[in-house]
VEXKOL-81560 format. One line per 4 residues: number of its first residue (from 1); their letters; for each residue x, y, z of N, C-alpha, C, CB. Coordinates in steps of 0.05 Angstrom, whole numbers, plus 32768, in hexadecimal, padded with zeros to 4 digits. Each point is the difference from the previous one (the first is absolute). Last residue first. Glycine has a CB too. Layout:
N
NUM> A> X Y Z X Y Z X Y Z X Y Z; ...
//
This chain:
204
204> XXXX> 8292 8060 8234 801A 8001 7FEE 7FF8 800A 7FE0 8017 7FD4 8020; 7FAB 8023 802D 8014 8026 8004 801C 7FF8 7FE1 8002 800C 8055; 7FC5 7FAB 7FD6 7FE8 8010 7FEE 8015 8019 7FF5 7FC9 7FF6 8023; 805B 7FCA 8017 8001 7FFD 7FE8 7FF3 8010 7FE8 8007 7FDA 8018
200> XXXX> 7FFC 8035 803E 800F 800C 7FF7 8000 7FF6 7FEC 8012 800D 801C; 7FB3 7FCC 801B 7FF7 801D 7FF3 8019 800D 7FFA 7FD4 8007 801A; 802E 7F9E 8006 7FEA 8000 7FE8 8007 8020 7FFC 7FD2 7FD6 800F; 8067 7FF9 8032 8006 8013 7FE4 7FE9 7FFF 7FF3 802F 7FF7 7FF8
196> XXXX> 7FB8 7FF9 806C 8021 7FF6 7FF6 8002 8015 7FEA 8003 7FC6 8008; 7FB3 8048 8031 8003 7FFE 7FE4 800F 7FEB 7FEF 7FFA 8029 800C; 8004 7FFF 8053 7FED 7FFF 7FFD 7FF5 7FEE 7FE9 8008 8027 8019; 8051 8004 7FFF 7FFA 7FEB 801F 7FDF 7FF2 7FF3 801A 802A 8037
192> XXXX> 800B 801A 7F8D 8004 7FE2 7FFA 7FFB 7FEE 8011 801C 800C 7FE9; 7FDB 8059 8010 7FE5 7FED 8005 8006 7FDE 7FFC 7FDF 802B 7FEA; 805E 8021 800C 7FF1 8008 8018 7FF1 7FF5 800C 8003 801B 7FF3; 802C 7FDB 7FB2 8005 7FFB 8018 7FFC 8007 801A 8011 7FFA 7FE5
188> XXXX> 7FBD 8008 7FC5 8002 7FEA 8007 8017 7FF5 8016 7FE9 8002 7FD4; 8004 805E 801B 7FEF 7FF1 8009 7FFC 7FE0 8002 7FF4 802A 7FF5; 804C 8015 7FED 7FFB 7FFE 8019 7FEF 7FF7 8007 8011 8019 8003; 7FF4 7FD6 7FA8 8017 7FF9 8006 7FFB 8002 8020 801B 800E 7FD1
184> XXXX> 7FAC 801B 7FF8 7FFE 7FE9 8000 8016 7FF5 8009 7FE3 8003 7FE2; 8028 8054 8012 7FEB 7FFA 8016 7FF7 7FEA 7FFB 7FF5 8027 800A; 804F 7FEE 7FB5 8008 8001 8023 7FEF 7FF8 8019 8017 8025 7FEF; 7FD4 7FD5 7FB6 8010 7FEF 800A 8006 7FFC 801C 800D 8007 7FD9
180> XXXX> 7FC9 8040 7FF9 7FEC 7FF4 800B 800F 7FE0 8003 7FD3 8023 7FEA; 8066 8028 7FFB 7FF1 800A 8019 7FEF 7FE4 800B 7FFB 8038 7FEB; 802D 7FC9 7FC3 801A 7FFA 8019 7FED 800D 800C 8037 7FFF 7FF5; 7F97 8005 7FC3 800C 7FDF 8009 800E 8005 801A 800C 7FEC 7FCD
176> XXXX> 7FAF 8066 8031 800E 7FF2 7FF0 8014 7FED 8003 7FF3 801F 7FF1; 7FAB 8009 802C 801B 7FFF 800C 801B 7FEC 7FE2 7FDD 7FFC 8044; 7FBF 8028 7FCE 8002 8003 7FE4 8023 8002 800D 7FC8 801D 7FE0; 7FE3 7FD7 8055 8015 8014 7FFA 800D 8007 7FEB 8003 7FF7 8022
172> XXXX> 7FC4 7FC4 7FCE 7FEC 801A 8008 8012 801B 8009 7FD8 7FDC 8015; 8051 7FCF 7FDF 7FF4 7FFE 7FEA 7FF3 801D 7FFC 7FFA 7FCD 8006; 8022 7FFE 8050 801C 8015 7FEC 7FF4 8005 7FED 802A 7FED 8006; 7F9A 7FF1 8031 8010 8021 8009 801F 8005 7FF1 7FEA 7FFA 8037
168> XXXX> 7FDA 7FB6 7FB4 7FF6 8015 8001 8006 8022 800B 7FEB 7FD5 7FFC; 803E 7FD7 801A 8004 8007 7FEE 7FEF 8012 7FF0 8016 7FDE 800A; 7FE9 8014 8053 8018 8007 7FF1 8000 8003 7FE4 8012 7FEB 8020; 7F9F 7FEF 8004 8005 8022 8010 801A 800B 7FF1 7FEF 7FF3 8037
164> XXXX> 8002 7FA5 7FB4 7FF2 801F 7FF3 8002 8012 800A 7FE5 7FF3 7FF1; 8048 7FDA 8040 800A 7FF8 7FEB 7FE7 8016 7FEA 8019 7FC5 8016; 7FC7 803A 8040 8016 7FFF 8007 8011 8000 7FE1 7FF2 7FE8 8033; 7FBD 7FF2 7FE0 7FF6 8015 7FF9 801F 800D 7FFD 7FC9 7FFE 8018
160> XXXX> 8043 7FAD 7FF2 7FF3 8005 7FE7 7FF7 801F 7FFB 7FF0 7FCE 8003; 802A 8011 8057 801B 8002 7FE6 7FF7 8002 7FE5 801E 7FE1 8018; 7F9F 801E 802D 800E 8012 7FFC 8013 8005 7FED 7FF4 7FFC 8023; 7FD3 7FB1 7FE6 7FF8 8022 7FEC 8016 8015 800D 7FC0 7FFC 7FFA
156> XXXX> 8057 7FBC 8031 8005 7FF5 7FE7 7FEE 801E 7FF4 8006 7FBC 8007; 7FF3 8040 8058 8021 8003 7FF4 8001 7FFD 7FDD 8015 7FE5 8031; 7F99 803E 7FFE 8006 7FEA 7FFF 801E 8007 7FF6 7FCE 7FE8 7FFA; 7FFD 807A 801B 7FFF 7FE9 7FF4 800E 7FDC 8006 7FFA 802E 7FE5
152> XXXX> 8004 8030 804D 7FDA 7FEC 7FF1 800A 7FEE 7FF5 7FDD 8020 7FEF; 806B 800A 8032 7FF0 7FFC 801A 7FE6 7FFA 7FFE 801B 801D 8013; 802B 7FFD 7FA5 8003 7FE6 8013 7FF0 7FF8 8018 8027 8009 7FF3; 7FCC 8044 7FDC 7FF7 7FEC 7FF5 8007 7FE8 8010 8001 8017 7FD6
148> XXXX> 8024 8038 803D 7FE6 8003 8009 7FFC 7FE8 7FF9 7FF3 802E 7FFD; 805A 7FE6 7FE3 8003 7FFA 801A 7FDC 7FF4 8012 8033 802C 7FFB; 7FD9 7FFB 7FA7 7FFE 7FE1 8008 800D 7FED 8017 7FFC 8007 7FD5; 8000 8054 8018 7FE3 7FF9 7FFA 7FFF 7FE3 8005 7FF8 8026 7FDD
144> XXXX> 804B 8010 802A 7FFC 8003 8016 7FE1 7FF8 7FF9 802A 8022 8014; 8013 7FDD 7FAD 8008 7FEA 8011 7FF2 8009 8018 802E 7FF1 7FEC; 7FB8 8047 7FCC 7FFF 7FE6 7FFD 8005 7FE5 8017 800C 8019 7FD6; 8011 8042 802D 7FE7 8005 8005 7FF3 7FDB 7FFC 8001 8040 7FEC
140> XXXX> 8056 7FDB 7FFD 7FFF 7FF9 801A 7FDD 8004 800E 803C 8010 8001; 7FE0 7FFE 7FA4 8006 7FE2 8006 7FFF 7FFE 8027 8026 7FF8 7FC9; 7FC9 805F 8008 7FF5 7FE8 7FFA 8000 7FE6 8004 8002 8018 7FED; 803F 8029 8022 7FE6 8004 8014 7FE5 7FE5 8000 800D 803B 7FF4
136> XXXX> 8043 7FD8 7FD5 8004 7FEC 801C 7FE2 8000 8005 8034 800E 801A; 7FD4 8022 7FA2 7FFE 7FE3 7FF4 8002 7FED 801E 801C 800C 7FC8; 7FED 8054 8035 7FE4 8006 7FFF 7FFB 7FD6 8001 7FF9 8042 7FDA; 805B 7FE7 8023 7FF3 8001 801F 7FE4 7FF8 7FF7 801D 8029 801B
132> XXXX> 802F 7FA9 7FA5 7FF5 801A 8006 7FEE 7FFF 8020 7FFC 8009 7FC3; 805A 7FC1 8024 7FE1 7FFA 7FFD 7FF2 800D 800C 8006 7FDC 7FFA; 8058 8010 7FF8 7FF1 8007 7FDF 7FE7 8000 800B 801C 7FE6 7FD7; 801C 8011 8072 800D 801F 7FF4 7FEA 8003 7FE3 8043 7FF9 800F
128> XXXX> 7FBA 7FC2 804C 8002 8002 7FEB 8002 8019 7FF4 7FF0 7FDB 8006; 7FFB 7FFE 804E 801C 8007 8003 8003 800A 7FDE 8013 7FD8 802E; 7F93 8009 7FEF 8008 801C 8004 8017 800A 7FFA 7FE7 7FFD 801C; 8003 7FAB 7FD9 7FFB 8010 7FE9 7FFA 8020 8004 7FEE 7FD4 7FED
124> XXXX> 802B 7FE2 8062 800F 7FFD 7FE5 7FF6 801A 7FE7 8001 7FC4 800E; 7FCE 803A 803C 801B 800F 8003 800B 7FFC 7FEC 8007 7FFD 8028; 7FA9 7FDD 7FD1 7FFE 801A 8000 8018 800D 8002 7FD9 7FFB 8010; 801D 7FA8 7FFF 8002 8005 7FDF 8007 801D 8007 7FD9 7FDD 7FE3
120> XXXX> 801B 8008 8068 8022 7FFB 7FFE 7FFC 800A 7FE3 8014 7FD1 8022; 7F9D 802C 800F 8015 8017 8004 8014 7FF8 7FEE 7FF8 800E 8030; 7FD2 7FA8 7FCD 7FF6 801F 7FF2 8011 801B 7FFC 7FDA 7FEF 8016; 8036 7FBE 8025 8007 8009 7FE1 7FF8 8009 7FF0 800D 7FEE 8003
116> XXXX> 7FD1 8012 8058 801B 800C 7FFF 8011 7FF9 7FE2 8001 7FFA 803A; 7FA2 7FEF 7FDD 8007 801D 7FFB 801B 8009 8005 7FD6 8008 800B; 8019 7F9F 7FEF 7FFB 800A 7FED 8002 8021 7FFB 7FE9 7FD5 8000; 8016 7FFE 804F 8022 7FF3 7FEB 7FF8 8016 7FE7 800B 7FB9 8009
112> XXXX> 7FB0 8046 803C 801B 800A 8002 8014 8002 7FFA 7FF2 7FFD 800D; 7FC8 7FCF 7FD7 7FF8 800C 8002 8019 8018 800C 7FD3 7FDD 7FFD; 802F 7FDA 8017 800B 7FF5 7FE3 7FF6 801E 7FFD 7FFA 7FC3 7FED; 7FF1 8024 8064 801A 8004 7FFA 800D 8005 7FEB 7FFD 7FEC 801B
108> XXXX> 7FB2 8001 7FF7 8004 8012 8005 8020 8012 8000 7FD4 7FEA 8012; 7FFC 7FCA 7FB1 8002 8007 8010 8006 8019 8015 8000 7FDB 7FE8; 7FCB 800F 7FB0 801C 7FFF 8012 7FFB 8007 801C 801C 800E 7FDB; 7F9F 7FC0 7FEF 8009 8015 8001 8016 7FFF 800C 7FDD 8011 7FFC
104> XXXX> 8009 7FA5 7FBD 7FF8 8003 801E 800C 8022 8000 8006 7FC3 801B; 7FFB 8008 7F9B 7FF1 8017 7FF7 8000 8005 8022 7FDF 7FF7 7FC8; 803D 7FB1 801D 8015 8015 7FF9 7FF6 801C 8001 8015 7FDF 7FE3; 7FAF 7FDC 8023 8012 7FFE 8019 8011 8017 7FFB 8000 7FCC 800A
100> XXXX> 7FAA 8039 7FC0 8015 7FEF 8009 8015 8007 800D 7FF4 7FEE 7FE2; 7FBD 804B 7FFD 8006 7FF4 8012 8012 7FEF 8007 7FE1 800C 7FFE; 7FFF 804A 7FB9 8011 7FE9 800B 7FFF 7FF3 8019 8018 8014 7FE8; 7FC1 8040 7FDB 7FFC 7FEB 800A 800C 7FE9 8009 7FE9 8014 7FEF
96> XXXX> 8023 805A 8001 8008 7FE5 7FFB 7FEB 7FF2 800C 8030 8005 7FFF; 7FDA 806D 7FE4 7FFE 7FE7 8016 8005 7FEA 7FF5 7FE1 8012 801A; 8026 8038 7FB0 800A 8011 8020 7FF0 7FE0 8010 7FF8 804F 7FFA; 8047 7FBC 7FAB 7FE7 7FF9 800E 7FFE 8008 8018 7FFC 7FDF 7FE9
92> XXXX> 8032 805C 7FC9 800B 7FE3 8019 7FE8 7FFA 800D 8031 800F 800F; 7FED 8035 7F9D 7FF3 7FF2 8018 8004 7FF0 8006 7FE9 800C 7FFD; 8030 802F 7FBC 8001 7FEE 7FFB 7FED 7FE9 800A 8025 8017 7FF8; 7FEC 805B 7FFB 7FF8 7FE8 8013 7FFB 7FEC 7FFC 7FF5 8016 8011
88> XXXX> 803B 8041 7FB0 7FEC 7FEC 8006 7FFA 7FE0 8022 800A 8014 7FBF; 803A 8053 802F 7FFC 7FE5 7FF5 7FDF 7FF7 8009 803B 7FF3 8004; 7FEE 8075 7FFE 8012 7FE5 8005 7FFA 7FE6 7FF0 8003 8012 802D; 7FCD 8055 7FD5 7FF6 7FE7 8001 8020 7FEC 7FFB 7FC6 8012 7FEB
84> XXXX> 8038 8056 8044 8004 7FED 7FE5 7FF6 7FE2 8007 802D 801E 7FEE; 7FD4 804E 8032 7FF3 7FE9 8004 7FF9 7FEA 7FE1 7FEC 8020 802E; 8042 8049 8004 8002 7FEB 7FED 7FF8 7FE9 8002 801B 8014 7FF9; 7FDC 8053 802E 8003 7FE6 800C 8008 7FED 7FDF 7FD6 8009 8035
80> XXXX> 8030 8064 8008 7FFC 7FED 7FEC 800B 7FE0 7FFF 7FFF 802D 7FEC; 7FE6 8027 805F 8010 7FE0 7FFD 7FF9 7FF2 7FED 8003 7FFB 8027; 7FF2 806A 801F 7FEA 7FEA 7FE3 8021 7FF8 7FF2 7FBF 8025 7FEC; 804C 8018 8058 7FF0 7FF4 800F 7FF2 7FE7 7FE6 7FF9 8032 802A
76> XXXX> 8056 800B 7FCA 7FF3 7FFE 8011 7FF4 7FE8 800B 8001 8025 7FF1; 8021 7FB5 7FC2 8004 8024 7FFA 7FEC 8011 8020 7FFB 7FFA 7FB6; 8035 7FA2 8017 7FED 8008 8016 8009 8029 8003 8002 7FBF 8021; 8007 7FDD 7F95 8008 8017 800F 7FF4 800D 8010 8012 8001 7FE4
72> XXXX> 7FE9 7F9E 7FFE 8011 801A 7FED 8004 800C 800D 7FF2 8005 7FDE; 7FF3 7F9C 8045 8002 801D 800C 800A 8013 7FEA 800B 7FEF 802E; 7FCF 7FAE 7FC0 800E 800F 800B 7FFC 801D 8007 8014 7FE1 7FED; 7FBF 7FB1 800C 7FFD 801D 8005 8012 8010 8000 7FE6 7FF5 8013
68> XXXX> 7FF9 7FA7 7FBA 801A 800A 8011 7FF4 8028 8002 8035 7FCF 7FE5; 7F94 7FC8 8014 800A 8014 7FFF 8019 8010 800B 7FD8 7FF7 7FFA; 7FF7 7FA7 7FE1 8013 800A 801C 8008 801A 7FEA 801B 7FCC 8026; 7F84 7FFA 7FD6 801A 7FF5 7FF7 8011 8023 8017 7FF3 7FD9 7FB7
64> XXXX> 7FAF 800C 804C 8003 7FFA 7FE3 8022 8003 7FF3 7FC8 8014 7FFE; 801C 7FDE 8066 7FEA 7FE7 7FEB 8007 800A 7FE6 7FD1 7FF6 801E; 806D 8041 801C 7FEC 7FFC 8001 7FF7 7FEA 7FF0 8001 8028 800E; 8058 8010 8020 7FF7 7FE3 7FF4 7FE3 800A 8004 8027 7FD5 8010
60> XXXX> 802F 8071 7FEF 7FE7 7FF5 800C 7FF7 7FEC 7FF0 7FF3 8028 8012; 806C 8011 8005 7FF3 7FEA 7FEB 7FE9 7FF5 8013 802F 7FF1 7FE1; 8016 8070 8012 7FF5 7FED 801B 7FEF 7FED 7FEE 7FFB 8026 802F; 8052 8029 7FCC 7FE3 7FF3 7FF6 7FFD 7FE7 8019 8005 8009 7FC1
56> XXXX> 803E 8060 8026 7FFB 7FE3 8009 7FEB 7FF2 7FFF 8019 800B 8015; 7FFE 8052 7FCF 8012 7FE2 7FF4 7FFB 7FE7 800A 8022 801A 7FFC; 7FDA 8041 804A 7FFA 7FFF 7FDF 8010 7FEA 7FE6 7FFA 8036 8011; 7FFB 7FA8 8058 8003 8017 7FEA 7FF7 800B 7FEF 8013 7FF6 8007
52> XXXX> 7FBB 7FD3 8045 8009 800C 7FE3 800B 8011 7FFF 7FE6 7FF6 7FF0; 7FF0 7FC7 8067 8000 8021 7FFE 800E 7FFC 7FE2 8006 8019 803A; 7FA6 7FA2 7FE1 801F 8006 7FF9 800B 801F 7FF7 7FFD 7FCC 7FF0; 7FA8 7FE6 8022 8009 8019 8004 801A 7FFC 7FFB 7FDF 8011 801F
48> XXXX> 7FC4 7FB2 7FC7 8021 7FFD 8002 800A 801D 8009 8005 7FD9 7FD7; 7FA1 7FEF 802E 8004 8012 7FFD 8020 7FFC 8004 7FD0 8015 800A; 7FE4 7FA0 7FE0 8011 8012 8018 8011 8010 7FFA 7FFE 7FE2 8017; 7F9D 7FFD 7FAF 8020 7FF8 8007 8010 8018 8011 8002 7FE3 7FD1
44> XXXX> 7FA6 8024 800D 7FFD 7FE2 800C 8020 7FF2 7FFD 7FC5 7FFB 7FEF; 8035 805B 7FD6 7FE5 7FF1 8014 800A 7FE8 800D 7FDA 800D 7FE1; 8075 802A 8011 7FF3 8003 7FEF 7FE4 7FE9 8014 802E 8011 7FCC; 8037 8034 803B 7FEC 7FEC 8003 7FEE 7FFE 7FE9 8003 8006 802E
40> XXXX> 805C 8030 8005 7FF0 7FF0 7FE2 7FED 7FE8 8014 8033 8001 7FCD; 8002 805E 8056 7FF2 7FEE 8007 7FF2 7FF9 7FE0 7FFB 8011 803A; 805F 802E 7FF5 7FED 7FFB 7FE8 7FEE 7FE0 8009 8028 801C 7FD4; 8023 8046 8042 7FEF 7FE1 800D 7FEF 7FFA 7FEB 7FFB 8008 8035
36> XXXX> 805E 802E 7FB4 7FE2 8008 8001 7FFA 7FDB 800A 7FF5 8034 7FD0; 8066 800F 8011 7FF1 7FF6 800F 7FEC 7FF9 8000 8014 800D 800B; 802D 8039 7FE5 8001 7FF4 7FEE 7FF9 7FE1 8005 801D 8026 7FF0; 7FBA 801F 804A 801D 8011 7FEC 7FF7 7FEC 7FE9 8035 800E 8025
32> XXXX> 7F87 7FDB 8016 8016 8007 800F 801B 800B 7FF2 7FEC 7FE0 801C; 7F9F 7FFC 7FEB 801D 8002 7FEB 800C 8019 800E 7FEE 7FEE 7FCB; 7FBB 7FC7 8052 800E 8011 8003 801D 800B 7FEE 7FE6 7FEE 8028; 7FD0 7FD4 7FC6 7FF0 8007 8023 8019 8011 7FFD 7FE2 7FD1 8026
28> XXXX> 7FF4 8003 7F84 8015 8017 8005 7FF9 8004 8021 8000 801C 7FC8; 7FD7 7F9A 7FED 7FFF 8010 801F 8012 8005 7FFF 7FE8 7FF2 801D; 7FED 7FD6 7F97 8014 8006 800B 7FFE 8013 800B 8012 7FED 7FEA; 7FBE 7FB9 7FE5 7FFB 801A 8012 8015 8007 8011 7FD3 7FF7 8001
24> XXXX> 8014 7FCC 7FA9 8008 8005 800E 8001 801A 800F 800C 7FDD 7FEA; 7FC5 7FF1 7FC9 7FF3 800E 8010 800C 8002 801D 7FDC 7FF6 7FE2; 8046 7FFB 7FC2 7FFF 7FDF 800D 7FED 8009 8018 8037 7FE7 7FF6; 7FE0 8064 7FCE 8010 7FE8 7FF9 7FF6 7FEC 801D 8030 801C 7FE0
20> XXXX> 7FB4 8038 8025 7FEC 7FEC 7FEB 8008 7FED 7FFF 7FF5 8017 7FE6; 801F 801C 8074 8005 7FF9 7FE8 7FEB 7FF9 7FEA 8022 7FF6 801A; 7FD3 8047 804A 7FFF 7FDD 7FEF 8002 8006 7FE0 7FDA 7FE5 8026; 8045 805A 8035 7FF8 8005 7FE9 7FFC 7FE0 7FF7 8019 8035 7FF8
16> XXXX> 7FF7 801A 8063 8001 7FDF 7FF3 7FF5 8003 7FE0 7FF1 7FE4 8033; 8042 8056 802D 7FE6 8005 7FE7 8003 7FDF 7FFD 8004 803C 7FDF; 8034 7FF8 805C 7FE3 8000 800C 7FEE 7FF4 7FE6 8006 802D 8025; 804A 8005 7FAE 8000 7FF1 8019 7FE8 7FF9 800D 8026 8013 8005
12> XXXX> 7FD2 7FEC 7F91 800F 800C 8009 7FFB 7FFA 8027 8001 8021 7FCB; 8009 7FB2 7FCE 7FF1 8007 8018 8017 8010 8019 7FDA 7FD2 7FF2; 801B 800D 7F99 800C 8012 800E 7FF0 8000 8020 800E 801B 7FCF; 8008 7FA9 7FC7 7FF4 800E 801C 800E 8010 800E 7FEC 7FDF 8005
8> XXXX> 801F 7FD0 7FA4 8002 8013 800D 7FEE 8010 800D 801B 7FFB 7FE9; 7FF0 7FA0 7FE8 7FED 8018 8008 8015 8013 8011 7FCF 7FE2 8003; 8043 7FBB 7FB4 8005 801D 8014 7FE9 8011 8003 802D 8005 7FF1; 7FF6 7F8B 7FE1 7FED 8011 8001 7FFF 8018 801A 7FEB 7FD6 7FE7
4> XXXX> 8060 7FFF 7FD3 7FF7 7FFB 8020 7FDF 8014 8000 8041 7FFF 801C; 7FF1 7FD8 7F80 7FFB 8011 800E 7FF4 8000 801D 7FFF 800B 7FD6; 8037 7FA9 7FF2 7FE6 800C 8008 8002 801A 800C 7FF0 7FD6 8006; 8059 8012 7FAE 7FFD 7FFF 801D 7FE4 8009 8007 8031 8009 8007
//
């Protein structure tokens, strides 16, 4: 079995500290018993906050692939940390060239459809029991990325960016069969008004 690549740490409240592992940067803004706010970042990317148990993590994406942060333990005021390299970044193109007809943008309306099956994936795989807090999070960080997207991009690169986003997010979470079924599944029904069955087929 590959060995995960790990850094351990320690910051303490008001404080910050940057990683080696991947030169992630983690903020302690407040700790509370068994508790602690926590802010991940890193250069030239948007900052993620979230209050932590002790145990709990949180999954950061960067250009060199998807970190996972947890909380060990918190002693006063200083908040050992665990920072494990996850997976490699596969990537996804970040633009297209396409013009043909099929590449037109969505409407406005369509545009509204879409963010409402967005929601629907999200609920669907919230209701879920196998799929850790740190793994939703992830995925719902995702669908709220390509809520955004729909509003640059052409219908046709979307579903393309759309179909890699996913699958790259089961790969990088590292979600397993009956999980990343599931979220291929809600999603080729959330989005079939859109799709018919192309993207569940992807899920079989």
């Amino acid at each position: 079995m590959k060995t995960m690549k790990q850094e351990r740490f320690s910051v303490r409240e008001r404080n910050s500290t940057q990683a080696e592992l991947g030169g992630i940067i983690v903020s302690v803004v407040q700790t509370l018993g068994d508790r602690a706010t926590i802010v991940v970042g890193h250069p030239g990317l948007p900052n993620i906050e979230r209050m932590l148990h002790v145990g709990g993590a949180l999954l950061f994406e960067t250009s060199d692939g998807l970190f996972e942060v947890r909380v060990m333990s918190i002693s006063g005021s200083e908040v050992a940390m665990l920072l494990t390299y996850v997976s490699p970044q596969p990537g996804i193109a970040g633009g297209f060239v396409d013009q043909d007809q099929s590449n037109s943008p969505f409407t406005p309306s369509e545009l509204v459809e879409i963010a409402k099956s967005l929601q629907h994936i999200r609920l669907i795989m919230s209701e879920r029991s196998d799929v850790a807090p740190e793994k939703l999070d992830f995925i719902s960080r995702k669908l709220d990325e390509m809520q955004a997207a729909s509003e640059r991009f052409g219908r046709k690169d979307w579903k393309n960016l759309f179909i890699g986003t996913f699958t790259n997010t089961i790969f990088a979470a590292a979600l397993d069969s009956t999980v990343a079924k599931a979220l291929f599944d809600a999603a080729g029904t959330a989005l079939s008004w859109l799709w018919g069955e192309g993207l569940k087929l992807l899920g079989n």
